[in-house]
C-alpha positions in Angstrom: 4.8 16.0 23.8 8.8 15.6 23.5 10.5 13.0 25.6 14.0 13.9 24.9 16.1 14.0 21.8 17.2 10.7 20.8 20.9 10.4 19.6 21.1 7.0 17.7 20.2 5.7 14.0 16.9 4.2 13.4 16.7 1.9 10.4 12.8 1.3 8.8 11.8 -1.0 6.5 8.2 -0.8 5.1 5.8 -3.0 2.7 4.5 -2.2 -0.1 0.5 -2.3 -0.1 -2.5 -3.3 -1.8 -5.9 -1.1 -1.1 -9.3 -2.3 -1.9 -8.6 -5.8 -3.3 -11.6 -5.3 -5.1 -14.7 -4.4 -3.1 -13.1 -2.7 0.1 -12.6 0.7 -0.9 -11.0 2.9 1.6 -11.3 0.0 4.2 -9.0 -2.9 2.8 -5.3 -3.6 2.3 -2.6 -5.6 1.8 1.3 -5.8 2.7 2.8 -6.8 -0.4 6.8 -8.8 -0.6 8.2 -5.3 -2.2 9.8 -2.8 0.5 11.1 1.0 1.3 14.3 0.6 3.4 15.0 4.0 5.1 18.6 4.2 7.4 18.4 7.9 9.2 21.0 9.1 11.3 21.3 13.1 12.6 23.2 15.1 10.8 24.8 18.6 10.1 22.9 19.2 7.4 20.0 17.3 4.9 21.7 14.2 3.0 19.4 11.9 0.9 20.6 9.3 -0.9 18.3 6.8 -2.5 18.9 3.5 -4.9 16.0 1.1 -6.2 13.3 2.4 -8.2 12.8 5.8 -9.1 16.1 6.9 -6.8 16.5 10.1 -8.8 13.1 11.2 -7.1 14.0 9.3 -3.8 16.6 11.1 -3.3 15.2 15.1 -3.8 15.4 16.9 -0.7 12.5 19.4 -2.0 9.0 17.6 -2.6 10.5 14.4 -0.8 6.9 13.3 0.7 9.6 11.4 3.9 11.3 14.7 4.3 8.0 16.8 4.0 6.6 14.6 6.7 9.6 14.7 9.0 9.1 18.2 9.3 5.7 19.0 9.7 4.9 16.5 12.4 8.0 17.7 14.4 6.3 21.4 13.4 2.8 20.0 14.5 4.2 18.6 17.7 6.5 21.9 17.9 10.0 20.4 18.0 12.7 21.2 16.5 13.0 19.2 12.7 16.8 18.4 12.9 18.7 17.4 9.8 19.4 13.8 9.1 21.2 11.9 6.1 18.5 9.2 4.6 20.0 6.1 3.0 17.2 4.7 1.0 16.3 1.9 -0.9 13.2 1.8 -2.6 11.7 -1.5 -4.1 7.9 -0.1 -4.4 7.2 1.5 -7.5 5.6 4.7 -7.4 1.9 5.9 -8.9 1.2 2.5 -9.6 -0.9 1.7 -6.7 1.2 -0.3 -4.7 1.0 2.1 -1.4 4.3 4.2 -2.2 2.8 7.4 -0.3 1.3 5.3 2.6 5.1 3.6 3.2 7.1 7.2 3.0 4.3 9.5 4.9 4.9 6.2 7.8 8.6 6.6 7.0 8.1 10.9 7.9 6.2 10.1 10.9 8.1 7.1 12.3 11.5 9.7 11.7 9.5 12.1 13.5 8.7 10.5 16.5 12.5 9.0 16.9 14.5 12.0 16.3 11.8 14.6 17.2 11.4 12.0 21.2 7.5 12.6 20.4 5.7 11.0 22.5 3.4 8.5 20.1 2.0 5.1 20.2 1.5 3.1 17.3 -1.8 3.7 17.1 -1.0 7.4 17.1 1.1 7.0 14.3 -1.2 5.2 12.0 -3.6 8.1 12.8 -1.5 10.8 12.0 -0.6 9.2 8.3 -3.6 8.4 7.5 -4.8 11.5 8.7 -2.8 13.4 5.5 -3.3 10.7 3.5 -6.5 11.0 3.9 -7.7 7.6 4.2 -6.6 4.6 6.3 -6.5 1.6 4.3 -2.9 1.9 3.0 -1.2 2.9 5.6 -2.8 0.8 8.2 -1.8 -2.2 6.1 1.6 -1.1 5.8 1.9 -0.3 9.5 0.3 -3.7 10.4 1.1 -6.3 7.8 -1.1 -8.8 5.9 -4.6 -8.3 5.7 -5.8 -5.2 7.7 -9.4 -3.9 7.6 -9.1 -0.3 8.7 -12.3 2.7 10.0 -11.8 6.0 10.7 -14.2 6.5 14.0 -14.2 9.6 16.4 -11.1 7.1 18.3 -9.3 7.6 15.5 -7.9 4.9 13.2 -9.4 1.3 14.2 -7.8 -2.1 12.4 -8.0 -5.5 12.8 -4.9 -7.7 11.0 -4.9 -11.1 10.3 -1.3 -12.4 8.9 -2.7 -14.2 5.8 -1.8 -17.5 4.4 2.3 -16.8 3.5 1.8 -19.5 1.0 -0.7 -17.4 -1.1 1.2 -16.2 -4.2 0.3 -12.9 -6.3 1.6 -11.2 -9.3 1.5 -8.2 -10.2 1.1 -6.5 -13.7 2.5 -3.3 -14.1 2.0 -0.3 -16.6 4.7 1.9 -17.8 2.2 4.8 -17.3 1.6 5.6 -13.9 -1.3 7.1 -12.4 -2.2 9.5 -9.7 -4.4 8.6 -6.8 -6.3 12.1 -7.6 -6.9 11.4 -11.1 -8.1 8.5 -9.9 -11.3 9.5 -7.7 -12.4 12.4 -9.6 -13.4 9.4 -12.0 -15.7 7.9 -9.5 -19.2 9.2 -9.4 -20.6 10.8 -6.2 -23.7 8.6 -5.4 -24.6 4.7 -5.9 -27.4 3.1 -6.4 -28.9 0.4 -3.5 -28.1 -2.8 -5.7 -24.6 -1.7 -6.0 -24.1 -1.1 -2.4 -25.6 -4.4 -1.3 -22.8 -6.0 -4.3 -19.9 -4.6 -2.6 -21.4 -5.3 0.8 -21.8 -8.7 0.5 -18.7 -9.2 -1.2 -16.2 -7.0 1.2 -17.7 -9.8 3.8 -16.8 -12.8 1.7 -13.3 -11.3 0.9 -12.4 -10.8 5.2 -14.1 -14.4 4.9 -11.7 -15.6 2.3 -8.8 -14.3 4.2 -9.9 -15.5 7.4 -10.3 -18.8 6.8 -7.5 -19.2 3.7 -10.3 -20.0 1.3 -8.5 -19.2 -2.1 -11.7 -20.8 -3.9 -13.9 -17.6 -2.7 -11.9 -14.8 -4.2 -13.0 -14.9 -7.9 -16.6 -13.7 -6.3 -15.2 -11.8 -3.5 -12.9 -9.8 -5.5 -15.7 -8.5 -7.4 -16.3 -4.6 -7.1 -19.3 -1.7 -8.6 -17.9 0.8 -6.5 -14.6 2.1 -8.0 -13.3 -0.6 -10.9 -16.0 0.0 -13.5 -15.5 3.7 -13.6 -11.2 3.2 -13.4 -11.2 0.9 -15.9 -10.9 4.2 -18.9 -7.8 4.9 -16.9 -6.9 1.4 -16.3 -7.0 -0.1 -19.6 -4.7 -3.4 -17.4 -8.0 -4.1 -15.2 -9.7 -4.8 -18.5 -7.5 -7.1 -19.9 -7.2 -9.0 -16.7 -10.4 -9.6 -15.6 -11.7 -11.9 -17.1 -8.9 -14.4 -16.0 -10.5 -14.5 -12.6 -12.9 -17.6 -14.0 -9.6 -19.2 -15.5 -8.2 -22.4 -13.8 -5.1 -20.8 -13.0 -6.1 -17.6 -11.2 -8.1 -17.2 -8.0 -8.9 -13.8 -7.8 -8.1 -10.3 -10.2 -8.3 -6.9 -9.0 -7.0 -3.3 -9.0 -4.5 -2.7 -6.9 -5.8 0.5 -5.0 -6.3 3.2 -7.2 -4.4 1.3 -10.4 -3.2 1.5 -12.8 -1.7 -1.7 -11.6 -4.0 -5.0 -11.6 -3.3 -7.7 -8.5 -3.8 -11.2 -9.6 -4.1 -14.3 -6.8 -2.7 -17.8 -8.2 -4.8 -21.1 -7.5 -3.4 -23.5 -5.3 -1.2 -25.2 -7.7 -1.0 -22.8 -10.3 3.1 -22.1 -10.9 5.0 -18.9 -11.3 5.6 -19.8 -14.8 2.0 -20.8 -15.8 0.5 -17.6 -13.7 3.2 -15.1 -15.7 2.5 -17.2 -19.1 -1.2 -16.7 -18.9 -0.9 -13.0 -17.7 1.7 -12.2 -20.6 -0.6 -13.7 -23.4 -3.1 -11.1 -21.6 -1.6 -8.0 -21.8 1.4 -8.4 -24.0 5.1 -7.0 -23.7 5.5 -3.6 -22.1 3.8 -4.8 -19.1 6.2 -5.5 -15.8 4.9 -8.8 -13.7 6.2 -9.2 -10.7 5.9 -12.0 -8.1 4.6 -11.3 -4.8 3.7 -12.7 -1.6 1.6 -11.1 1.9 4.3 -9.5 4.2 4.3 -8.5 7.7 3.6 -4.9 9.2 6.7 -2.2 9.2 9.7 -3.1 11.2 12.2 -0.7 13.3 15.9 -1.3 14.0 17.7 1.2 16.6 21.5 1.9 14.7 
């Protein structure tokens, strides 16, 4: 349903996310401190501009996953795609894990609904990207913010967020090699055995625990995962190396962040920046990026 054509700018800005943090695959995320900053206005014809990481890519008209979006929603909804000019700014690094797809197919569908006046709630909106995403864990953390637990029900997307501790800090180790989300699942095998459901089971409840209650102390056992990590770790040589630093003094928690290759590393309370990145680097060597992060809050729109 169209309510009208809307005239003015919209300006999006989008977090960067965290999926499965370990033991909830496909239902667990996190907003990461690392953002894609879309400004869209109507215009004569396609412009797309793009700085950041990877801008050469950003800025494609053709295979640009926001573009691609844009138009088939308006095509789903049946209104008319009209051209804009996209200034972009990309801070999330793509086929590293970190949620890029979830934050531009939100970006398409967001552009959609403002240019294309479709009639959509929120709700609707996190339904439709994670319906081509294919799963909702990404994208209803981006969407949401924090720490979102996400099922896909015959309602459609359903989530619960809780804003996190903002104090809680992360960092982030970084391949140069990146890897796609495919390539990714056709490592996992297609059945589980009883005792490896019951481990994820009991941990995916300690980790909404842990985050619940701020309990820092619970994520070395929470954070532990038989579902997806042991069978990525051939792709993800990172998840290896880092691992093990999850019984270390210094660091709270260690897991894949979503489908890798990048590994997700919580600091214990009192643990600095320095001493985190020190112990991490002695881990993995040079060529690895590490980068600080922190929780951030759900997707923001700005009328221009």
């Amino acid at each position: 349903m169209s309510i009208g054509v809307r005239t003015h700018g919209l300006r999006l800005k989008l977090p960067a996310t965290s999926a499965n943090l370990g033991p909830g695959f496909d239902a667990v995320g996190l907003a990461l401190s690392m953002h894609l900053n879309v400004d869209a206005h109507a215009a004569p014809v396609w412009q797309v501009h793009a700085a950041g990481r990877d801008a050469e890519l950003c800025s494609a008209i053709e295979n640009n996953l926001i573009v691609d979006t844009y138009s088939a929603v308006c095509a789903r909804h049946g209104v008319e795609a009209r051209s804009l000019r996209l200034m972009i700014h990309n801070e999330i690094p793509l086929g590293m894990g970190c949620g890029s797809s979830a934050a531009a197919l939100l970006a398409g569908v967001a552009l959609a609904r403002h240019f294309g006046g479709i009639k959509m709630s929120d709700a609707e909106v996190v339904a439709e990207a994670s319906r081509i995403e294919g799963h909702p864990d990404n994208v209803a953390a981006c969407w949401h913010g924090g720490f979102t637990v996400s099922a896909q029900s015959e309602r459609g997307v359903e989530c619960a967020t809780f804003i996190g501790d903002p104090a809680w800090e992360m960092m982030l180790a970084m391949p140069q090699e990146s890897l796609s989300t495919r390539k990714a699942r056709s490592l996992l095998p297609s059945t589980y055995t009883k005792e490896d459901a019951v481990f994820n089971v009991q941990r995916v409840a300690l980790l909404v625990a842990a985050f619940a209650q701020g309990r820092l102390d619970l994520l070395s056992t929470a954070m532990q995962d038989r579902v997806h990590q042991p069978y990525r770790e051939v792709a993800c040589p990172l998840l290896k190396a880092l691992l093990p630093l999850a019984s270390e003094k210094e660091i709270a928690g260690v897991a894949l962040s979503g489908a890798g290759p990048s590994v997700l590393a919580f600091l214990n309370e009192g643990t600095t920046l320095l001493e985190a990145e020190t112990r991490l680097r002695a881990a993995v060597g040079e060529g690895v990026e590490l980068l600080s992060l922190r929780i951030a809050e759900g997707a923001t729109q700005t009328l221009l």
